[in-house]
C-alpha positions as CSV (number, residue, x, y, z in Angstrom):
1,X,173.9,-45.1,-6.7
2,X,171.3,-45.0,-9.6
3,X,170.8,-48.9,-8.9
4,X,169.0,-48.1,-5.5
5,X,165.7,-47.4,-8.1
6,X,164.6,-48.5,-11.3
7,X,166.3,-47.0,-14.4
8,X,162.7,-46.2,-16.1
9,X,162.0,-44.0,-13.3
10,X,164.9,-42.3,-12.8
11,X,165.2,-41.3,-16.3
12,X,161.0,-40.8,-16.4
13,X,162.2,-38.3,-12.7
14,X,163.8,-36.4,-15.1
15,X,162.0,-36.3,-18.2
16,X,159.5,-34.3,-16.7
17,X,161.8,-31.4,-14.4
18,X,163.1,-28.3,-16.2
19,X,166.5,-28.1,-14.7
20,X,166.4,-24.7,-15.6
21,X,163.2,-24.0,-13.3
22,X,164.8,-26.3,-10.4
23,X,168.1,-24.0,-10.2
24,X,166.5,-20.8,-11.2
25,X,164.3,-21.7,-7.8
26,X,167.6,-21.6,-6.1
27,X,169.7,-18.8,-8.0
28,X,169.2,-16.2,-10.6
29,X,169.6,-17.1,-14.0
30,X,170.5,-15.1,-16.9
31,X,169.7,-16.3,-20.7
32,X,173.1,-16.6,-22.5
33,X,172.0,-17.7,-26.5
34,X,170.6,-21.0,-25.8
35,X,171.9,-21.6,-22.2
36,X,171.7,-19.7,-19.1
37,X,174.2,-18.6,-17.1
38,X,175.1,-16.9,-13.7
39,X,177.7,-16.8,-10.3
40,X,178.5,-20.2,-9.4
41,X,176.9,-20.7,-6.3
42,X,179.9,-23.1,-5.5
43,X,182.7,-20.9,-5.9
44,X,183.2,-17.7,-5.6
45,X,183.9,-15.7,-8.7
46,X,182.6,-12.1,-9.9
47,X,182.7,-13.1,-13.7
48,X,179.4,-16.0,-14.3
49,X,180.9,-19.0,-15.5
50,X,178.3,-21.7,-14.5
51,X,176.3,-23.0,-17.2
52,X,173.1,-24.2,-17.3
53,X,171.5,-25.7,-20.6
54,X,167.7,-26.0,-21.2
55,X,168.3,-28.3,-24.1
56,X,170.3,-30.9,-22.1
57,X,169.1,-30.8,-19.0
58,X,172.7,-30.2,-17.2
59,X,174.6,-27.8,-15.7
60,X,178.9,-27.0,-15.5
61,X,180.7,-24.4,-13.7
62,X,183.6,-23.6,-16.2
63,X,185.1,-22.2,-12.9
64,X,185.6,-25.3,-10.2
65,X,184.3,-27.7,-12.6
66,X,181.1,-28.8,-10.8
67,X,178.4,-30.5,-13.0
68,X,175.1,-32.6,-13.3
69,X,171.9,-33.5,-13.8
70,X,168.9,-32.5,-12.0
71,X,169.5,-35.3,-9.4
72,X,173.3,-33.7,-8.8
73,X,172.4,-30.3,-8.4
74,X,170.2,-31.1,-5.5
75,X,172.7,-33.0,-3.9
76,X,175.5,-30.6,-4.6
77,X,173.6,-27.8,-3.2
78,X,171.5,-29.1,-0.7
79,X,173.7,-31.8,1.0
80,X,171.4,-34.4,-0.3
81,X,171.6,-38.0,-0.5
82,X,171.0,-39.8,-3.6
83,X,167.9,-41.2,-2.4
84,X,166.9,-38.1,-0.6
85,X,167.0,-35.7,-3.5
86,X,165.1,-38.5,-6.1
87,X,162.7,-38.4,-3.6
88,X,162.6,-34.7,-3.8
89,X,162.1,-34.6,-7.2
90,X,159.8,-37.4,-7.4
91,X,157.4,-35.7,-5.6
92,X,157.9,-32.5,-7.6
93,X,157.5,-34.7,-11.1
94,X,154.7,-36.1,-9.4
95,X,155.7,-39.9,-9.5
96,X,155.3,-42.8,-7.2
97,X,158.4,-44.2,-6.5
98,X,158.1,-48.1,-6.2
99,X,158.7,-49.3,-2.4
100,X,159.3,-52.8,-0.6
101,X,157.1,-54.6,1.5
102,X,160.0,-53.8,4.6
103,X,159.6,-50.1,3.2
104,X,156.3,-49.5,3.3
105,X,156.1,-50.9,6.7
106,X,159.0,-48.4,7.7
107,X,157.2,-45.6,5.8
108,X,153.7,-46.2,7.4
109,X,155.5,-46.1,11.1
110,X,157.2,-43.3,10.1
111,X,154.2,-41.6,8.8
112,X,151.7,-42.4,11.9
113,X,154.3,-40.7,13.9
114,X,154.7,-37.9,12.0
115,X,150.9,-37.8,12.3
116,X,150.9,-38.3,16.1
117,X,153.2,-36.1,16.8
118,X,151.9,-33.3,14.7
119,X,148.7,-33.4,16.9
120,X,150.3,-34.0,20.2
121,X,152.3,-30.2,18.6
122,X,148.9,-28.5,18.4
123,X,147.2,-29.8,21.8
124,X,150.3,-28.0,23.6
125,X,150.3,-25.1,21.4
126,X,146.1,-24.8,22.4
127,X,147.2,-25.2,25.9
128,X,149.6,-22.2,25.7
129,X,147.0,-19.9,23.8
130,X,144.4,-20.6,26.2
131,X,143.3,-18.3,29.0
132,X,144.1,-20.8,31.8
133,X,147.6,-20.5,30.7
134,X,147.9,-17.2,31.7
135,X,150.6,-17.7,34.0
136,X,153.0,-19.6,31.7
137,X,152.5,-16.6,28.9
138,X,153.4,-14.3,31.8
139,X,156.7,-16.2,32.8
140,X,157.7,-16.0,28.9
141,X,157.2,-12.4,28.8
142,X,159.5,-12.7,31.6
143,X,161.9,-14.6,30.0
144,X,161.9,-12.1,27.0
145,X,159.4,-13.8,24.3
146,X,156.4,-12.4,22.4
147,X,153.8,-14.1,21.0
148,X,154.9,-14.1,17.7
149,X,157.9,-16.2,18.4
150,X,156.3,-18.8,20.5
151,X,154.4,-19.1,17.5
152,X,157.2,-19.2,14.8
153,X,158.9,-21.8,17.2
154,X,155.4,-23.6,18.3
155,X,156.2,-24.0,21.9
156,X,153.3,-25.4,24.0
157,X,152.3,-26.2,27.3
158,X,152.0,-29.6,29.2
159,X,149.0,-29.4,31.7
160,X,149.5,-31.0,35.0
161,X,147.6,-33.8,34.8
162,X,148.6,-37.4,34.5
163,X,146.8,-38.1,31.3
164,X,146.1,-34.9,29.7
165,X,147.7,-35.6,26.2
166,X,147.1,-39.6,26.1
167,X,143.1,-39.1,26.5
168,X,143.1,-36.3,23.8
169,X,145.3,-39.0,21.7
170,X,142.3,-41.8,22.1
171,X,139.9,-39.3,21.1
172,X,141.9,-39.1,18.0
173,X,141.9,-42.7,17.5
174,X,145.4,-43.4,18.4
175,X,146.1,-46.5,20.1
176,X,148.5,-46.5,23.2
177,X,151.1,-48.9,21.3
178,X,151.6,-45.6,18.8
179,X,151.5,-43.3,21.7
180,X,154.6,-45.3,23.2
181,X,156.4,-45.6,20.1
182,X,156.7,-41.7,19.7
183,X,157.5,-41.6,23.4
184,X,154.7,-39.2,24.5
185,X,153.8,-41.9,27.3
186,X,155.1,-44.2,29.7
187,X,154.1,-47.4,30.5
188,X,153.1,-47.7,34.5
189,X,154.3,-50.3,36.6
190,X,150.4,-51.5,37.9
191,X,150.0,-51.4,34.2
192,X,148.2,-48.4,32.1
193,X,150.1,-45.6,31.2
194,X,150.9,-41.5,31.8
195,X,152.0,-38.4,30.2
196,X,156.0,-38.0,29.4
197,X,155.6,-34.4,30.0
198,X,153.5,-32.6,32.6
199,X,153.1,-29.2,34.0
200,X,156.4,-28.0,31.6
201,X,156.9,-25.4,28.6
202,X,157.0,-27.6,25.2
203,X,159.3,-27.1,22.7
204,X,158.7,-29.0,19.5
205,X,161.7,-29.9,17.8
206,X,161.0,-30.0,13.8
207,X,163.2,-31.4,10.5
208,X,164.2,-29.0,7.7
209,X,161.0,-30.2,6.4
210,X,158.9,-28.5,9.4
211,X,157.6,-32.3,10.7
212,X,157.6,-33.0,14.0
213,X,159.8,-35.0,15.1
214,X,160.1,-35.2,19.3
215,X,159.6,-32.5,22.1
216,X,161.8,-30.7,24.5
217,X,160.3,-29.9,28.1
218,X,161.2,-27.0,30.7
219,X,159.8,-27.0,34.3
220,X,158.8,-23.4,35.0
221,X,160.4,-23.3,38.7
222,X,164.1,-24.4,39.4
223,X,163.2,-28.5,40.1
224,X,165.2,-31.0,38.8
225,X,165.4,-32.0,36.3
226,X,165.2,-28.7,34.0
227,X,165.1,-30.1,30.9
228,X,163.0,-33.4,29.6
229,X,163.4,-34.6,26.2
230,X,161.5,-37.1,23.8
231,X,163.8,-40.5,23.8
232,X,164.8,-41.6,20.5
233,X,162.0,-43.1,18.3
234,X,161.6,-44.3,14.9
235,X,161.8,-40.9,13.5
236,X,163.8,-38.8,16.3
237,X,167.8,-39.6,16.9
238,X,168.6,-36.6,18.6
239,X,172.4,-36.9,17.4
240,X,171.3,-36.3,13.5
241,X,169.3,-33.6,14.2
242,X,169.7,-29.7,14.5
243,X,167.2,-27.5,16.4
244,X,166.3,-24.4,15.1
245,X,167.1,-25.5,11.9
246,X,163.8,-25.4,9.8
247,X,163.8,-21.7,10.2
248,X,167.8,-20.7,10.2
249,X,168.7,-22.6,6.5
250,X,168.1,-20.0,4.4
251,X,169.9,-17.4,6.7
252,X,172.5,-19.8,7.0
253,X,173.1,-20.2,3.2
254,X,172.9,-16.0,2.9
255,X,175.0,-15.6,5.2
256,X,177.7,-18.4,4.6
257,X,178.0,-19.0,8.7
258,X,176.2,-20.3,11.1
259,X,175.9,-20.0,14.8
260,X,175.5,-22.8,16.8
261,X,174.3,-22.5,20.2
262,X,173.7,-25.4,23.2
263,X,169.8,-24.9,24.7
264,X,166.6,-24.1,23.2
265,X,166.5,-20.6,24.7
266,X,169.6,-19.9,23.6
267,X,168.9,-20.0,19.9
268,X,165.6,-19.0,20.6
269,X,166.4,-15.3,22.5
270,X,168.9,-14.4,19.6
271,X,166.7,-15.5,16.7
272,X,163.6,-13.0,18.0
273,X,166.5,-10.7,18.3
274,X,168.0,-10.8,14.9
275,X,170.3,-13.3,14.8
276,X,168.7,-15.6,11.9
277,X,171.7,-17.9,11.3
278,X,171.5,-19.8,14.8
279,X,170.7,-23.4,15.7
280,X,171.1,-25.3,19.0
281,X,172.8,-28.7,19.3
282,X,170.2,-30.4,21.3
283,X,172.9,-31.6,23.8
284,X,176.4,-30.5,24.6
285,X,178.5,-32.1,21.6
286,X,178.0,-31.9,18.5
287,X,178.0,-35.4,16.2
288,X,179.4,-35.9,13.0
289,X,175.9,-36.3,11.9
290,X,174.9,-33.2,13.1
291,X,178.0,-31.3,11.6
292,X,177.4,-32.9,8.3
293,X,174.0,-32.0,8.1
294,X,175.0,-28.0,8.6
295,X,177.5,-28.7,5.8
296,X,175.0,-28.8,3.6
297,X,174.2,-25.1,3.9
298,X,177.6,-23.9,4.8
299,X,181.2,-24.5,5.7
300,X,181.6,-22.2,8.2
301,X,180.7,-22.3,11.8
302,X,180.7,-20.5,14.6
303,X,180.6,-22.2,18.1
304,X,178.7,-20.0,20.9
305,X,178.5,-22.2,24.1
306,X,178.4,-21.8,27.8
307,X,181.5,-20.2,29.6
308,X,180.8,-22.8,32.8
309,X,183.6,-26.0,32.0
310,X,181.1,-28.2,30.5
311,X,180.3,-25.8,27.8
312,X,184.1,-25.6,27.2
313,X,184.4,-29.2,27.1
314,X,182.0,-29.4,24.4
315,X,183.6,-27.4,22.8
316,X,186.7,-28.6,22.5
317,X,185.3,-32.0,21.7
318,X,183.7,-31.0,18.8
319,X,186.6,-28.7,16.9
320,X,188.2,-31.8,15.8
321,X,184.7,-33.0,14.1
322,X,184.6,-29.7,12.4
323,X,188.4,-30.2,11.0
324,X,187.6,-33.7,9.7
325,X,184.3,-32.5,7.5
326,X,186.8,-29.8,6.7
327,X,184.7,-27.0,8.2
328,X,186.3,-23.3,9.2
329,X,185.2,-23.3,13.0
330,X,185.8,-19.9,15.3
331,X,184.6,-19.9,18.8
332,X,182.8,-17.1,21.1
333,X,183.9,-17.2,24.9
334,X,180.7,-15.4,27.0
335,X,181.8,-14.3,29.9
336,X,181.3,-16.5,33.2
337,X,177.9,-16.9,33.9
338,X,176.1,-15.8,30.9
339,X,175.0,-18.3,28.3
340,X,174.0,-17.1,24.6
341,X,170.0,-16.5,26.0
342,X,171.0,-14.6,29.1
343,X,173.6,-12.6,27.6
344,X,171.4,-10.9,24.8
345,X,168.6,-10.1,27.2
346,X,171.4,-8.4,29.2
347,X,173.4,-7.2,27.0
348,X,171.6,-7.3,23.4
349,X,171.9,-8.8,20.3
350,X,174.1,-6.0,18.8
351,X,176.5,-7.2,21.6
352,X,176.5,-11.1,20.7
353,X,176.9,-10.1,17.2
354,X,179.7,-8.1,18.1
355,X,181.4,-11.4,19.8
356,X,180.8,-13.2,16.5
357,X,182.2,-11.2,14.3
358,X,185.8,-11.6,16.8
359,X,185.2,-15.0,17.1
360,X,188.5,-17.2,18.2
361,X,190.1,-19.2,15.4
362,X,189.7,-22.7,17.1
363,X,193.6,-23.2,17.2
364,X,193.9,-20.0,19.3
365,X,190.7,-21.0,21.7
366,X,192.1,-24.8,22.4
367,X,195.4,-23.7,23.4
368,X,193.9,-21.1,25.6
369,X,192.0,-23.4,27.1
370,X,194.3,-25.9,27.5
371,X,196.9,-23.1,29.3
372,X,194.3,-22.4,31.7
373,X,194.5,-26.2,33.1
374,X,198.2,-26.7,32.3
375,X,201.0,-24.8,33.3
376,X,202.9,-24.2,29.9
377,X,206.3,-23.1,31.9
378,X,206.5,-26.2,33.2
379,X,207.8,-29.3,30.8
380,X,204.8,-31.8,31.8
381,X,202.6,-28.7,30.8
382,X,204.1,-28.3,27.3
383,X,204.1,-31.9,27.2
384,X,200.5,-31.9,28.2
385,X,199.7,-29.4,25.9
386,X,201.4,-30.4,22.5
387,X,199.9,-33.7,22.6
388,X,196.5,-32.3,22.5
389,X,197.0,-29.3,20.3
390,X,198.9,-32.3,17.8
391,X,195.9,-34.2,17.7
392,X,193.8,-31.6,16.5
393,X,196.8,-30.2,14.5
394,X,196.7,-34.0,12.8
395,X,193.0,-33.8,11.8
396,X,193.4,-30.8,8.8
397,X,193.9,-32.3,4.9
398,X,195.8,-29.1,4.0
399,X,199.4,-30.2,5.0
400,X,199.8,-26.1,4.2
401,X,197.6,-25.6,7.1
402,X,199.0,-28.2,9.2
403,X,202.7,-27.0,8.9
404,X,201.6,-23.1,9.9
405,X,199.7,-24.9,13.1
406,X,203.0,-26.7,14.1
407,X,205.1,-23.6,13.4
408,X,202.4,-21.3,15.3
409,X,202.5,-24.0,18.0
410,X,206.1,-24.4,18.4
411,X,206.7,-20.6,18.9
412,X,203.7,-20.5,21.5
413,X,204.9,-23.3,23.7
414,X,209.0,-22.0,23.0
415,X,209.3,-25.2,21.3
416,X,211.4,-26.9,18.1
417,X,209.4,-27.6,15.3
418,X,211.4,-30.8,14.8
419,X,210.6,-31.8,18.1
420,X,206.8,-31.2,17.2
421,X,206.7,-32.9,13.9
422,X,208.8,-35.6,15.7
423,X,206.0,-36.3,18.1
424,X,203.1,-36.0,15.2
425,X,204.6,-38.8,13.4
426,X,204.1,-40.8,15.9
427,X,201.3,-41.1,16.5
428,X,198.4,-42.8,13.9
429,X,196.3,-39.9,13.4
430,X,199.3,-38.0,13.0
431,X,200.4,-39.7,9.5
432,X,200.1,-37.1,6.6
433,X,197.2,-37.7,4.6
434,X,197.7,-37.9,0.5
435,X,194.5,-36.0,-0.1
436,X,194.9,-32.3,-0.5
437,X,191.8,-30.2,0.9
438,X,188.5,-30.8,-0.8
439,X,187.5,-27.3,-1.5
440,X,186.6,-26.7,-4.8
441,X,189.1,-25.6,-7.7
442,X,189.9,-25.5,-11.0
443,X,189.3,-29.7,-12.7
444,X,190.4,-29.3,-15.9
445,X,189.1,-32.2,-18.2
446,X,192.4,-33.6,-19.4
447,X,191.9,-36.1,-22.4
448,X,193.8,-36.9,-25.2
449,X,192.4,-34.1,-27.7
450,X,190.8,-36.3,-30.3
451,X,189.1,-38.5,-28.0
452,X,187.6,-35.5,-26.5
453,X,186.4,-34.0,-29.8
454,X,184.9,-37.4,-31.1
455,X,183.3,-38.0,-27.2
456,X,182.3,-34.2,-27.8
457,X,180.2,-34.9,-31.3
458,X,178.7,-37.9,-30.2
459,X,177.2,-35.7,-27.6
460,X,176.6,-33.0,-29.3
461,X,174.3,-35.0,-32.4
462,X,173.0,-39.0,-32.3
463,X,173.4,-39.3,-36.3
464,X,177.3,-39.2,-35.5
465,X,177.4,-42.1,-33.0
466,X,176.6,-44.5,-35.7
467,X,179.2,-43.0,-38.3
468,X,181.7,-43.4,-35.3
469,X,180.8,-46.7,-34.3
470,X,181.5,-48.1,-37.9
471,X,185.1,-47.7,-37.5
472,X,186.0,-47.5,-34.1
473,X,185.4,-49.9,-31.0
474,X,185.4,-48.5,-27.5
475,X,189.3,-50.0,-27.0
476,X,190.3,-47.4,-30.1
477,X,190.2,-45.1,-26.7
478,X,192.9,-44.9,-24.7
479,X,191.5,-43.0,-21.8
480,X,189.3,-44.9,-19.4
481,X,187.0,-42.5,-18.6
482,X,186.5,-42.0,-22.9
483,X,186.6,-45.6,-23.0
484,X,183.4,-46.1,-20.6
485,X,181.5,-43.2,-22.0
486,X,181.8,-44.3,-25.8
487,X,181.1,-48.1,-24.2
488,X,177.7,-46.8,-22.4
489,X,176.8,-44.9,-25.7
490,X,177.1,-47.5,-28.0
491,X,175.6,-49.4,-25.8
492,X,172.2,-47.7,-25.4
493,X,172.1,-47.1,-28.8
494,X,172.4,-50.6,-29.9
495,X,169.0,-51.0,-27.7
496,X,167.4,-47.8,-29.5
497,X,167.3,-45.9,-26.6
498,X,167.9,-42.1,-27.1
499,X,171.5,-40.4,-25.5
500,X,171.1,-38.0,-23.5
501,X,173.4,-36.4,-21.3
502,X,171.6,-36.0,-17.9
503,X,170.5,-39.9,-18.4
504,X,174.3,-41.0,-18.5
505,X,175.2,-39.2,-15.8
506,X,173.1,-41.5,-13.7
507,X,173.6,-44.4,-15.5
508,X,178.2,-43.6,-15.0
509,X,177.6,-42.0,-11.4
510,X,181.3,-41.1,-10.8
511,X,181.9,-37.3,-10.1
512,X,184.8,-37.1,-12.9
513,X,182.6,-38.8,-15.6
514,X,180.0,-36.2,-14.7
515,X,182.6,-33.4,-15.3
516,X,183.9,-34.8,-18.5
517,X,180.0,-35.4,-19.8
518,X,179.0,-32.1,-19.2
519,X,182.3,-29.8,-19.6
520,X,182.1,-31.5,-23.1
521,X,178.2,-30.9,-24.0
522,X,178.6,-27.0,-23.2
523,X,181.3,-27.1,-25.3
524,X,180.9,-25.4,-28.3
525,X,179.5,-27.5,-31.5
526,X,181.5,-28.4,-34.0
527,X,179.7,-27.5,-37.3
528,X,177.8,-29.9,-39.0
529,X,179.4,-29.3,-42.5
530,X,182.9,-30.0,-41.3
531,X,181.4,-33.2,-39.3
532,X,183.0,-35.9,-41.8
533,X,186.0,-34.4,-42.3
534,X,186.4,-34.2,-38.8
535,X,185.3,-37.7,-37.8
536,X,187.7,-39.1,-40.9
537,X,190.5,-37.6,-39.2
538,X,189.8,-38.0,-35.4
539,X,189.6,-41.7,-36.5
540,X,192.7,-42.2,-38.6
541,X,194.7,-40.3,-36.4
542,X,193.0,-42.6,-33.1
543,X,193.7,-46.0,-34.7
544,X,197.3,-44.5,-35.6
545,X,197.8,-43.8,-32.0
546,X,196.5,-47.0,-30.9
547,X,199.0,-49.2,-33.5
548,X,201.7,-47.1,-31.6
549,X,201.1,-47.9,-28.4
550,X,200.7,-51.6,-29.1
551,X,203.9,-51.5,-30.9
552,X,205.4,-50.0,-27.8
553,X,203.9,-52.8,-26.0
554,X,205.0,-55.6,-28.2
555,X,208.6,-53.6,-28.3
556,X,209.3,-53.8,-24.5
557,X,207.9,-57.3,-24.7
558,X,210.2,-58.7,-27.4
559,X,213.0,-56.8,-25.2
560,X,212.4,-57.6,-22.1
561,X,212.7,-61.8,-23.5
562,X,216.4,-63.0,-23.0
563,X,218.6,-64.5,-25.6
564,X,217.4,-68.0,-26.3
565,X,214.9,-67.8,-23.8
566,X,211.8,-68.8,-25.8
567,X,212.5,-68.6,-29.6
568,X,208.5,-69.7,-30.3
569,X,207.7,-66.6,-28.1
570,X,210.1,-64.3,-29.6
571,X,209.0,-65.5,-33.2
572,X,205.5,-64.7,-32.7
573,X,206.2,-61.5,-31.5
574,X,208.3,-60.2,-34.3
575,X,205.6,-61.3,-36.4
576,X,202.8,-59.6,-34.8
577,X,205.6,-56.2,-35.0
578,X,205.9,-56.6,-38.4
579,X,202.2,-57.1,-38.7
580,X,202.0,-53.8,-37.1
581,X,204.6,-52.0,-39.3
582,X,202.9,-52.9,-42.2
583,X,199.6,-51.2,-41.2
584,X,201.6,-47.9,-40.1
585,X,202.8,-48.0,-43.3
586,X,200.0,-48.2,-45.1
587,X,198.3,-46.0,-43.0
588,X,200.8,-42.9,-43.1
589,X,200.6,-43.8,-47.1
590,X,196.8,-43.3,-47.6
591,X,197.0,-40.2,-45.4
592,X,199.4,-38.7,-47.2
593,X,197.4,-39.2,-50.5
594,X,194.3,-37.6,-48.8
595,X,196.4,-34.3,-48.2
């Protein structure tokens, strides 16, 4: 992970960030001595036991064991990628990161169409404000907006002209090869080219980061077709993308749910209303992508779609994605003919809130669904039913969860549980998975005592690492994650370069090195007067532990040789066990004298 940049920058990245002032941004933090403290914002607990320390630039939840760097935090928190959150912080620390020739290309696409697109956003948003548009204000009046909200959302208006937004491009200096590449025109077949969008309502769909990244189009009338959207560009896949997003995160994260809705009027309506947490899926199934990308902010979701059969379809198609990101996923059933937009201008918002809060679990909405087109009575409909109830059934980690669904199904459908878990094993996806569900819980660092508290002072004070290194090697430790650390330490030390802990978290990567690192560093310090003491002991008793094992080893190997078998062997072994005996001895003989 850490090799996708430089290790000079990364460790220059975070030189210059106060983790303290990056989390603080994100939480309240509460000086504890020479750390801070607070709730984790991972787990839920009412006592504080996530720890943040100034001096070391890291962090460890005591609680469910998260830890990091600055780097970590962001990723933990925000959903980031690696790459994603050095960037962040880059640009915070104010550093150029270095790029390719390939990604500076890629970046300077990316950037023109950023840039195109952000002016193509205020030429329809001038349209709409303007007194010619009259009309078009008028029908979203109609439709239930105010001003303020078309502003907050920056919809716009298309003129009906052929060439509206392509000459106000050229005056701009953009050339029709960009204007094709962000899909605002289309090539003719004579030759030349026209507006994508005319004589529509413009919604501008925009990242978390508020860029612009394609449009959605409404005719005002009922034509066909409603809805025209941007195609897919350099910048805009629509699978990877949420609308509404920009301005529901925060909401989202408060609120630990959100609300996914279908259309742009449908998480526009109940936003203006009240409902903060929404976003719209910019089609009618949501992706993985998609469903990852609202993990960030929360695991819970709430599915609000149409009541027609599409907007069921959807639905169902997208639990299952939910289960496998290990998402909590209820569903709200509108009744027939109302979608999320027309329901809260008839009913209100207090209603649709009212829905959510008795949303259906998603096991309870899929086999209601699935009893409305099969006949459950009947054997082909039970049939019909397990199967697909089994495959979501198949999808949860928590084999807790996934025995409660069988036993919930079987007594729905009048139907063994045998027969049920008969039928899930055979199938692939139905094959228990080994890994238990990923929420977080208690880690507790479990290492051999000693090699913790020797990892632990090395950490704690440089002057020790040399002391260590003078009688021990990194094989002295049994555990491989000790091993590695004490390995990397010596190593940077023998090239003079300072140990610190948010630094060998980047250079180790792994989540349970992390854990070890930091759980180890908050620790507290062992005092500096006992430090010899301590380090002579850690050390005999180490390299006693050590001769043990590999007079196990050579045990079982002299035992496991058969009479006559290979005398030479055999002789060298019993040498090399004597060898061994003989340094126990003398060992347990000086140890005694020091007591």
């Amino acid at each position: 992970m850490a090799g996708l940049f430089p290790e000079n920058i990364l460790e220059d990245i975070l030189n210059r960030i106060d983790i303290v002032e990056l989390i603080s941004g994100y939480i309240p933090l509460k000086r504890a001595g020479r750390n801070f403290k607070a709730l984790c914002p991972f787990h839920q607990e009412k006592t504080p036991s996530f720890m943040v320390s100034p001096d070391r630039q890291i962090y460890h939840c005591f609680g469910c064991g998260v830890s990091g760097n600055a780097f970590r935090f962001l990723m933990q928190y925000e959903r980031f990628e690696f790459p994603e959150a050095v960037e962040l912080l880059a640009k915070k620390a104010g550093i150029t990161l270095p790029q390719t020739k390939e990604d500076n290309r890629a970046i300077s696409l990316a950037t023109q169409l950023f840039k195109i697109n952000e002016i193509a956003a205020l030429f329809y948003e001038h349209n709409l404000s303007s007194s010619a548009a009259a009309s078009v204000k008028q029908y979203l009046l109609k439709r239930g907006l105010n001003a303020k909200t078309a502003g907050l959302f920056r919809l716009g208006f298309a003129w009906d002209k052929w060439d509206g937004l392509l000459n106000h491009l050229r005056s701009k200096g953009i050339s029709l090869a960009l204007m094709e590449k962000a899909g605002l025109v289309l090539p003719k077949e004579g030759g030349g080219y026209y507006d994508r969008f005319r004589n529509r309502i413009i919604f501008a769909i925009l990242d978390i980061k508020n860029r612009v990244l394609g449009f959605g189009a409404r005719v005002l009338d009922q034509s066909l077709p409603k809805y025209l959207n941007s195609p897919e560009t350099p910048i805009y896949i629509k699978g990877r993308n949420l609308y509404g997003l920009n301005l529901a995160k925060e909401a989202i994260r408060d609120n630990d749910c959100a609300v996914v809705v279908e259309g742009y009027l449908d998480c526009i309506t109940p936003y203006q209303e009240g409902l903060s947490n929404v976003v719209a899926s910019l089609g009618t199934a949501l992706t993985p992508e998609q469903v990852r990308l609202l993990k960030r902010y929360t695991r819970n979701v709430v599915m609000v779609y149409d009541a027609d059969a599409a907007g069921q379809m959807a639905t169902l198609r997208t639990l299952d994605v939910f289960i496998e990101e290990e998402m909590g996923v209820r569903v709200v059933s509108l009744p027939q003919g109302f979608d999320p937009d027309s329901f809260v201008r008839r009913h209100g918002i207090e209603q649709l809130k009212e829905r959510i809060r008795q949303a259906e679990d998603l096991f309870d909405y899929k086999l209601r669904m699935l009893s409305q087109r099969y006949d459950s009575k009947k054997i082909e409909g039970k049939s019909a039913i397990s199967l697909s109830m089994l495959e979501t059934i198949s999808k949860f980690k928590n084999a807790v969860l996934k025995s409660e669904y069988i036993k919930k199904l079987g007594q729905k459908l009048d139907v063994r549980e045998e027969a049920l878990l008969e039928e899930l094993a055979k199938s692939k996806s139905g094959r228990m998975r080994q890994q238990a569900f990923s929420g977080l819980t208690q880690k507790e660092v479990s290492i051999n005592p000693t090699e913790k508290l020797l990892l632990k002072m090395m950490l704690q004070e440089s002057t020790f690492i040399n002391r260590i290194k003078e009688v021990l090697v990194p094989e002295d430790f049994q555990d491989e994650r000790t091993a590695r650390i004490v390995s990397l330490i010596f190593e940077l030390d023998r090239h003079g370069k300072t140990i610190e802990p948010q630094h060998l978290i980047n250079h180790l990567g792994d989540e349970d090195f992390t854990r070890v690192i930091c759980e180890l560093t908050l620790a507290p310090d062992t005092l500096e007067q006992d430090a010899e003491r301590v380090i002579d002991d850690c050390t005999r008793r180490l390299k006693r532990e050590r001769l043990q094992l590999e007079k196990r080893r050579l045990h079982e190997e002299i035992m496991a040789l058969k009479p006559g078998e290979d005398d030479e062997q055999l002789r060298r072994l019993i040498e090399q066990f004597q060898d061994l005996a003989k340094v126990t001895t003398r060992q347990a003989k000086n140890l005694s004298q020091k007591e």
